[in-house]
C-alpha positions as CSV (number, residue, x, y, z in Angstrom):
1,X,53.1,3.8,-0.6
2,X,53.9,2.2,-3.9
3,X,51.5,1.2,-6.7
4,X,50.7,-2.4,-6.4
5,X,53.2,-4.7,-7.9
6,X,50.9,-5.9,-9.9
7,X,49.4,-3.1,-11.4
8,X,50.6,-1.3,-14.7
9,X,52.0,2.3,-13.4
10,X,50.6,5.3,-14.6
11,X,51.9,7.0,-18.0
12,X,52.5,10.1,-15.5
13,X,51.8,12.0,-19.3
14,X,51.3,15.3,-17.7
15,X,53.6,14.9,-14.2
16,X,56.9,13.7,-16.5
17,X,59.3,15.8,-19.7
18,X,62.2,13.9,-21.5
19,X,65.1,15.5,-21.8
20,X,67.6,15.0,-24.8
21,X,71.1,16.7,-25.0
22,X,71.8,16.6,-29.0
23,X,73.8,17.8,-32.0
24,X,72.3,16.2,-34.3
25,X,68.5,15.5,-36.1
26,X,66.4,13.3,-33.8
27,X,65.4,10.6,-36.5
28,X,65.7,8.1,-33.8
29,X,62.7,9.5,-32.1
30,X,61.1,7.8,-34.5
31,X,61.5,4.4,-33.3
32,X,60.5,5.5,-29.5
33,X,56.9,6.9,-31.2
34,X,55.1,4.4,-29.5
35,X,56.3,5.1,-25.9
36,X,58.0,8.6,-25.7
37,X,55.2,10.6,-28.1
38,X,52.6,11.2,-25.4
39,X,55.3,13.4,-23.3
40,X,56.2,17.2,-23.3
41,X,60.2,16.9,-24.4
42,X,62.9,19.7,-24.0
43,X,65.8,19.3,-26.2
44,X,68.9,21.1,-25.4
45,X,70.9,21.5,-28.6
46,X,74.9,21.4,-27.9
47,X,77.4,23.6,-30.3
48,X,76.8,25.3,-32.8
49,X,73.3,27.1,-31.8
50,X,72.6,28.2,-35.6
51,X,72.2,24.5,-36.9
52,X,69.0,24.0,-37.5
53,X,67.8,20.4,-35.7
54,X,64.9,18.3,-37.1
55,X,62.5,17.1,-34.9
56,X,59.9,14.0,-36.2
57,X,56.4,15.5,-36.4
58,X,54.0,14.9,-33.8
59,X,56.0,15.7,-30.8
60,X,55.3,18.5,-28.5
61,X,58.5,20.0,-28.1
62,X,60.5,23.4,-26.7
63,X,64.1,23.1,-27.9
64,X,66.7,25.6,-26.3
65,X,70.2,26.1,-27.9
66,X,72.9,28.2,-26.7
67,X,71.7,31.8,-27.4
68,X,68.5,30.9,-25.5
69,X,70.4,29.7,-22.5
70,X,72.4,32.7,-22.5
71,X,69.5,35.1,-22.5
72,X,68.0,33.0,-19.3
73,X,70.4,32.9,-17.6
74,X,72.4,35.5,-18.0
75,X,76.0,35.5,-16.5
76,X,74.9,32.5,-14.9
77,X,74.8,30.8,-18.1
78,X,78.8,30.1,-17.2
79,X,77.7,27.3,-15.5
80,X,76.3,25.4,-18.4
81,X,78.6,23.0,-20.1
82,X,79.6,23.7,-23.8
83,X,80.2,20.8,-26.4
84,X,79.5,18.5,-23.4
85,X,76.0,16.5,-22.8
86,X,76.3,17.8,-19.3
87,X,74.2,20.3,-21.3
88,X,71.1,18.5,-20.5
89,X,70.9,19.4,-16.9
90,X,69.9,22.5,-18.4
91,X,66.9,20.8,-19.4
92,X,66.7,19.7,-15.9
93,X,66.3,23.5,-14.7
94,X,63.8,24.3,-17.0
95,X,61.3,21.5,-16.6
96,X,58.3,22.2,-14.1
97,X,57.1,18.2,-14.2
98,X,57.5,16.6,-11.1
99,X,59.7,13.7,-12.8
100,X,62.3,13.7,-15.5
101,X,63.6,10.9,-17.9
102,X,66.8,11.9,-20.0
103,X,68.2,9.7,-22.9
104,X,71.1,9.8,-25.1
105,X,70.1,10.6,-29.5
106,X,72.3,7.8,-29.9
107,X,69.8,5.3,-27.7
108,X,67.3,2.6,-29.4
109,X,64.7,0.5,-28.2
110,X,66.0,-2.9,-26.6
111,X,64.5,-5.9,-27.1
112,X,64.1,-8.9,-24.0
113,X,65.7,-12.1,-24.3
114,X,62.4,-12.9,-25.9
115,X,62.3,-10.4,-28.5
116,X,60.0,-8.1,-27.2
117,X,60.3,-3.9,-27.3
118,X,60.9,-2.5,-23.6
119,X,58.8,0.1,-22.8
120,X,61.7,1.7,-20.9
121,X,59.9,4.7,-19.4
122,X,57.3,2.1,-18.3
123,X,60.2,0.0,-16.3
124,X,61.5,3.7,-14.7
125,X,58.0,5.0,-13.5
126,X,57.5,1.6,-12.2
127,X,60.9,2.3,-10.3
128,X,60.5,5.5,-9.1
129,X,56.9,5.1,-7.7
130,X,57.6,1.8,-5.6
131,X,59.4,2.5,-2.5
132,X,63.8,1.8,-2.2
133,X,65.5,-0.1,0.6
134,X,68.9,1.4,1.1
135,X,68.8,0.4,5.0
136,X,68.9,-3.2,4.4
137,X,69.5,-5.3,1.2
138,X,67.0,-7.6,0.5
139,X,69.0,-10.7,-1.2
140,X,65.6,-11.1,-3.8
141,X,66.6,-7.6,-4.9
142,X,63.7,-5.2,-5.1
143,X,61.1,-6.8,-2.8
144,X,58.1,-4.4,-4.7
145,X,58.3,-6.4,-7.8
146,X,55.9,-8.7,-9.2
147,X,56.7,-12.4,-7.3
148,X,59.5,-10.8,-4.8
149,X,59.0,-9.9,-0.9
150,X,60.9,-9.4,1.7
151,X,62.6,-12.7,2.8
152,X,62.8,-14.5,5.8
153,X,65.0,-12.3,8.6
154,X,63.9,-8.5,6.8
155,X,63.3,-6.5,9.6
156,X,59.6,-5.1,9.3
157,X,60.4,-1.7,10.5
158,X,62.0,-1.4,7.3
159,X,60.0,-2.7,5.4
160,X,57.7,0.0,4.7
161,X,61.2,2.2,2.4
162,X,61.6,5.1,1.5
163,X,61.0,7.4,-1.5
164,X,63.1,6.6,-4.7
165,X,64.6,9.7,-5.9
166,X,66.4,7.9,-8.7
167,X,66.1,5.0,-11.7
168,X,69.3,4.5,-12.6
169,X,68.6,2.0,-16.2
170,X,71.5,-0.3,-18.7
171,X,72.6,-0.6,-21.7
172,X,72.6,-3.8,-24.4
173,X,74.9,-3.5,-27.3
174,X,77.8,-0.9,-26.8
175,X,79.1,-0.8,-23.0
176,X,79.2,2.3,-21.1
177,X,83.2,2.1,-20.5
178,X,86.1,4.4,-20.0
179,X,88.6,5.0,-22.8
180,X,91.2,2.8,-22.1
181,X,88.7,-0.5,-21.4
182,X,87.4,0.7,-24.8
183,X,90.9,0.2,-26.4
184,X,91.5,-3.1,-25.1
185,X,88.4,-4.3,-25.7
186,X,86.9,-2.2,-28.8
187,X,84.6,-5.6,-30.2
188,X,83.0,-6.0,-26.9
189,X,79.1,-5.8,-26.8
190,X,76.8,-6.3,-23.9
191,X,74.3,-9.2,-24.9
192,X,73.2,-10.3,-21.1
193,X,69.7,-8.9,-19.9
194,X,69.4,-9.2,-16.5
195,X,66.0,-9.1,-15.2
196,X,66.8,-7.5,-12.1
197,X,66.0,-3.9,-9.7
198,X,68.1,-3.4,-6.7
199,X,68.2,-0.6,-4.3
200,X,71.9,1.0,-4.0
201,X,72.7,0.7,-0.5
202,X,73.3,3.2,2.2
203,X,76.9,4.3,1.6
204,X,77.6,2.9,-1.3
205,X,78.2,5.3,-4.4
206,X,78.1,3.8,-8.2
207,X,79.0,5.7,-11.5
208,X,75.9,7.2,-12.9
209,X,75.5,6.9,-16.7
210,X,73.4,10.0,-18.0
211,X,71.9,7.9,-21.2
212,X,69.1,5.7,-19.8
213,X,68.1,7.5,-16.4
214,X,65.2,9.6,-14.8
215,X,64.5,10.9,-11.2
216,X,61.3,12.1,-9.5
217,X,62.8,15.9,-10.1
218,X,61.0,17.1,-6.7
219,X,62.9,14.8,-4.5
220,X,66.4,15.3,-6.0
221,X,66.4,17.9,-8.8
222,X,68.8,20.5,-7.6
223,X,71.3,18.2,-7.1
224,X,71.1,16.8,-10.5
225,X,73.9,19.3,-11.7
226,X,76.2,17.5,-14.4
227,X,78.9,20.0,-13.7
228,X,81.7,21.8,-15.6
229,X,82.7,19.7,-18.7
230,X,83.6,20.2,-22.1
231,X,84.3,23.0,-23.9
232,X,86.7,25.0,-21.6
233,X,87.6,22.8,-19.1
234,X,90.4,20.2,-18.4
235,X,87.6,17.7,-18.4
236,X,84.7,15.6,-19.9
237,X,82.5,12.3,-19.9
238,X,82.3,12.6,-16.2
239,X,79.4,14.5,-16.2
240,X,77.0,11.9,-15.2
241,X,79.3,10.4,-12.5
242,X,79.8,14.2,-10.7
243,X,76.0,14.0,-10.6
244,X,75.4,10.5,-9.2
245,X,78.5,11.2,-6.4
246,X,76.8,14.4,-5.3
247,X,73.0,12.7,-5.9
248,X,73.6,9.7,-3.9
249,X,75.7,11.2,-1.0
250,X,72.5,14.2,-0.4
251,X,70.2,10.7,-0.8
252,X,71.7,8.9,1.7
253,X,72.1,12.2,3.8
254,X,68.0,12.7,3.3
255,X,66.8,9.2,3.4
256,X,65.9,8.9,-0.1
257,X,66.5,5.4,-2.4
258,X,68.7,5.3,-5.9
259,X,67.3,2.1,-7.8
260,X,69.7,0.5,-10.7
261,X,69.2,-2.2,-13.1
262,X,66.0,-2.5,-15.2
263,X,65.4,-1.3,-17.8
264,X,67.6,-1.5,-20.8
265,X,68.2,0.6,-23.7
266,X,70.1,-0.3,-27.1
267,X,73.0,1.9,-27.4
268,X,73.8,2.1,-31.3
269,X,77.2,3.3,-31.3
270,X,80.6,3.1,-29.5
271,X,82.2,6.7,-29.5
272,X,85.8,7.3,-30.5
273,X,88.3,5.5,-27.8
274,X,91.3,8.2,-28.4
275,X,89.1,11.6,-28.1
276,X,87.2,10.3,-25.2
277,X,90.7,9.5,-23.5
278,X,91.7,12.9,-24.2
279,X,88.6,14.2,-22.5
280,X,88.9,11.6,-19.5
281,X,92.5,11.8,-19.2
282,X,92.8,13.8,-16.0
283,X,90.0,12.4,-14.8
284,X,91.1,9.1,-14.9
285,X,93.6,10.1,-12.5
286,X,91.7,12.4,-9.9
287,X,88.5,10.0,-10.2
288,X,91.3,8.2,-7.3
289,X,91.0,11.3,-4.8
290,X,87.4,12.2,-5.8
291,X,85.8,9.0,-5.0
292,X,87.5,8.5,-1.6
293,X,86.6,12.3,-0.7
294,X,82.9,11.4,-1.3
295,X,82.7,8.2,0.3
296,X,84.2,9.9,3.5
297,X,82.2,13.6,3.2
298,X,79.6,14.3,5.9
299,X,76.8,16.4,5.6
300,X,75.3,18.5,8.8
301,X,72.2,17.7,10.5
302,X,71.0,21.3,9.7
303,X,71.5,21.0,5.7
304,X,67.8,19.1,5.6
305,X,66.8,20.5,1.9
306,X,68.5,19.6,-1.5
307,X,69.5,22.5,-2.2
308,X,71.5,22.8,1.5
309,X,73.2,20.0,1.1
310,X,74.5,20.7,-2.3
311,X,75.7,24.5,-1.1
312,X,77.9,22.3,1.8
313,X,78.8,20.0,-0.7
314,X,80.1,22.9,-2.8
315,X,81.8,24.4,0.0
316,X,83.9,21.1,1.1
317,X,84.4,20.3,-2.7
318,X,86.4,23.4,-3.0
319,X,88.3,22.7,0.8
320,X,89.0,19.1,0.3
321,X,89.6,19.1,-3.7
322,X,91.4,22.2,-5.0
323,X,94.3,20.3,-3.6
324,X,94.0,18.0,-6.5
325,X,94.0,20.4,-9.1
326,X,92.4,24.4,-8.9
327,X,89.6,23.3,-11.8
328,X,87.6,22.0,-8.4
329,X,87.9,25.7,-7.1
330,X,85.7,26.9,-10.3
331,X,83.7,23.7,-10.3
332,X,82.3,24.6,-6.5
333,X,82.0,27.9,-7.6
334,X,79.7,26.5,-10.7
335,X,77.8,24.3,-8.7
336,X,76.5,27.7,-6.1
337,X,76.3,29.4,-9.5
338,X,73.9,26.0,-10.2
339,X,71.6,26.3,-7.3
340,X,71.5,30.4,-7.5
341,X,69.6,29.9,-11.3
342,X,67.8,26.9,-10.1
343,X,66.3,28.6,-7.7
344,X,65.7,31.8,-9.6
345,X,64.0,29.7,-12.7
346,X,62.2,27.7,-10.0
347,X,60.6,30.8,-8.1
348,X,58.0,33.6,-9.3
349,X,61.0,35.9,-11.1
350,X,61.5,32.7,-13.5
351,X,58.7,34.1,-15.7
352,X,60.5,37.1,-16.3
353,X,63.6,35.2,-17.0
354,X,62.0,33.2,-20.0
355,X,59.8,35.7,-21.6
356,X,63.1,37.1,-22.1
357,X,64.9,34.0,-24.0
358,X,61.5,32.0,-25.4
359,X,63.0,28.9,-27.2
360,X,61.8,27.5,-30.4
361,X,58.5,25.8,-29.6
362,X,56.5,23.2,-31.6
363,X,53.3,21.4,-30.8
364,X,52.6,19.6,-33.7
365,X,50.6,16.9,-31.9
């Protein structure tokens, strides 16, 4: 059962890593000191794998670039995304926490309508330790809250939920949106703070940003694959959406919740309209085939793990969706790649695999 509503959750400081996908010097760590610095992080570092990246002192830190996921992996390696942040499910692979939060370098500390920090990891453990009601929606939102319940006509045999695989958090300041809302509407900026949790019903996908999100890595984690993107392929910026589709279709299958709403980050920065429609061009177009094929896919009664469901998903991905273009043949083919080192990282032969590629490690705490 869930924590109380009423208690403070756990800081889960030895149970939960952080994962950041970056390019860049993580200076903004700084301002997250007072909240992220008790936790293990694992930074994946995109491009070029020579750069040297800063990290503020006092973090406890491993830090893989390209070369190292290379040498893990091996020729499995292919099916890590290059100059993409779908990078960070790499991260992902090599945590051995029970729960995961992952946020963007470009992500800052939101403030309530009241002008107080969020303690976003706080509002996400919270999440992901009370229980999800994707069965029936309660119309006071999450009922496990602090002055919520169940209202009058709830069924009781529900009310007792189910596990919550996924927080899916928001964004004040710059929007999360596609290329071509970004052109029309390049001034906008998200100022409203809704103080609200809901459970994502049964059936219902959403588009799953990767910059404010964590999952209890146990429940969901081999499913949290952020796909082919990037450097290479025909494709980027849908990363996070591929993982969500696939994440809440094996939820639903499994009887696990996907939470959305609280809490909220500050994203700094609006990226550049014109190269992100270049990188969401086609999908723009095949997001209108993709969604309808995962709103309609079924999963057998047999496939009861993560990691079975995601191999079926893989194989009606590459039946249902090569039609639509032959990148979806190598993406299925990625995603068994995906589950193959998963598995192999997540077993006994792992330790061999990362004596032989040992990132850069500092524990400076």
């Amino acid at each position: 059962m869930a924590v109380p509503a009423t208690s403070l959750p756990p800081l889960l400081k030895d149970e939960l890593d952080i994962v950041i996908p970056t390019i860049r010097n993580l200076d903004f760590l700084e301002q997250w000191r007072p909240y992220l610095s008790p936790y293990h992080l694992i930074i994946v570092q995109d491009g070029d794998p020579t750069k040297v990246i800063k990290v503020p002192e006092g973090y406890d830190y491993e830090l893989y670039n390209r070369n190292d996921i290379n040498r893990i992996l091996g020729p499995k390696a292919s099916c890590i995304s290059f100059k993409d942040s779908a990078c960070r499910c790499f991260g992902f692979m090599m945590s051995k926490k029970k729960y995961v939060f992952t946020i963007d370098d470009d992500c800052w500390v939101a403030k309530d309508p009241q002008g107080n920090e969020i303690n976003a990891l706080e509002q996400h453990i919270t999440n992901i330790l009370s229980p999800s009601t994707p069965f029936f929606f309660n119309t006071l939102y999450d009922p496990y809250r602090k002055g919520a319940d169940f209202v009058r006509g709830y069924p009781f045999s529900l009310r007792e939920g189910v596990p919550t695989a996924i927080s899916h958090g928001l964004w004040l300041n710059v929007p999360d949106y596609d290329a071509p809302t970004q052109l029309v509407k390049p001034a906008e900026r998200n100022t409203r703070f809704v103080d609200m949790v809901m459970t994502i019903p049964k059936g219902t996908l959403f588009p799953m940003c990767g910059m404010n999100l964590a999952f209890d890595r146990s429940l969901i984690g081999p499913a949290m694959y952020f796909g082919l993107m990037g450097d290479g392929q025909p494709i980027g910026r849908y990363d996070d959406m591929w993982a969500g589709w696939c994440c809440k279709v094996i939820c639903d299958h499994l009887g696990l919740g996907v939470k959305t709403g609280l809490p909220y980050i500050h994203h700094s920065k609006a990226s550049n309209p014109f190269v992100n429609l270049k990188k969401e061009y086609k999908g723009i177009f095949w997001q209108e085939e993709i969604i309808p094929f995962f709103q309609q896919v079924q999963l057998p009664k047999e496939a009861v793990t993560v990691e079975q469901c995601y191999i079926e998903l893989s194989k009606q991905v590459k039946e249902k969706l090569t039609g639509v273009d032959p990148y979806f043949t190598k993406l299925a083919d990625a995603m068994v790649t995906w589950i193959d080192a998963w598995t192999e990282i997540n077993s006994g032969s792992s330790k061999t695999a990362v004596a032989n590629g040992t990132p850069k490690v500092s524990k400076s705490k």
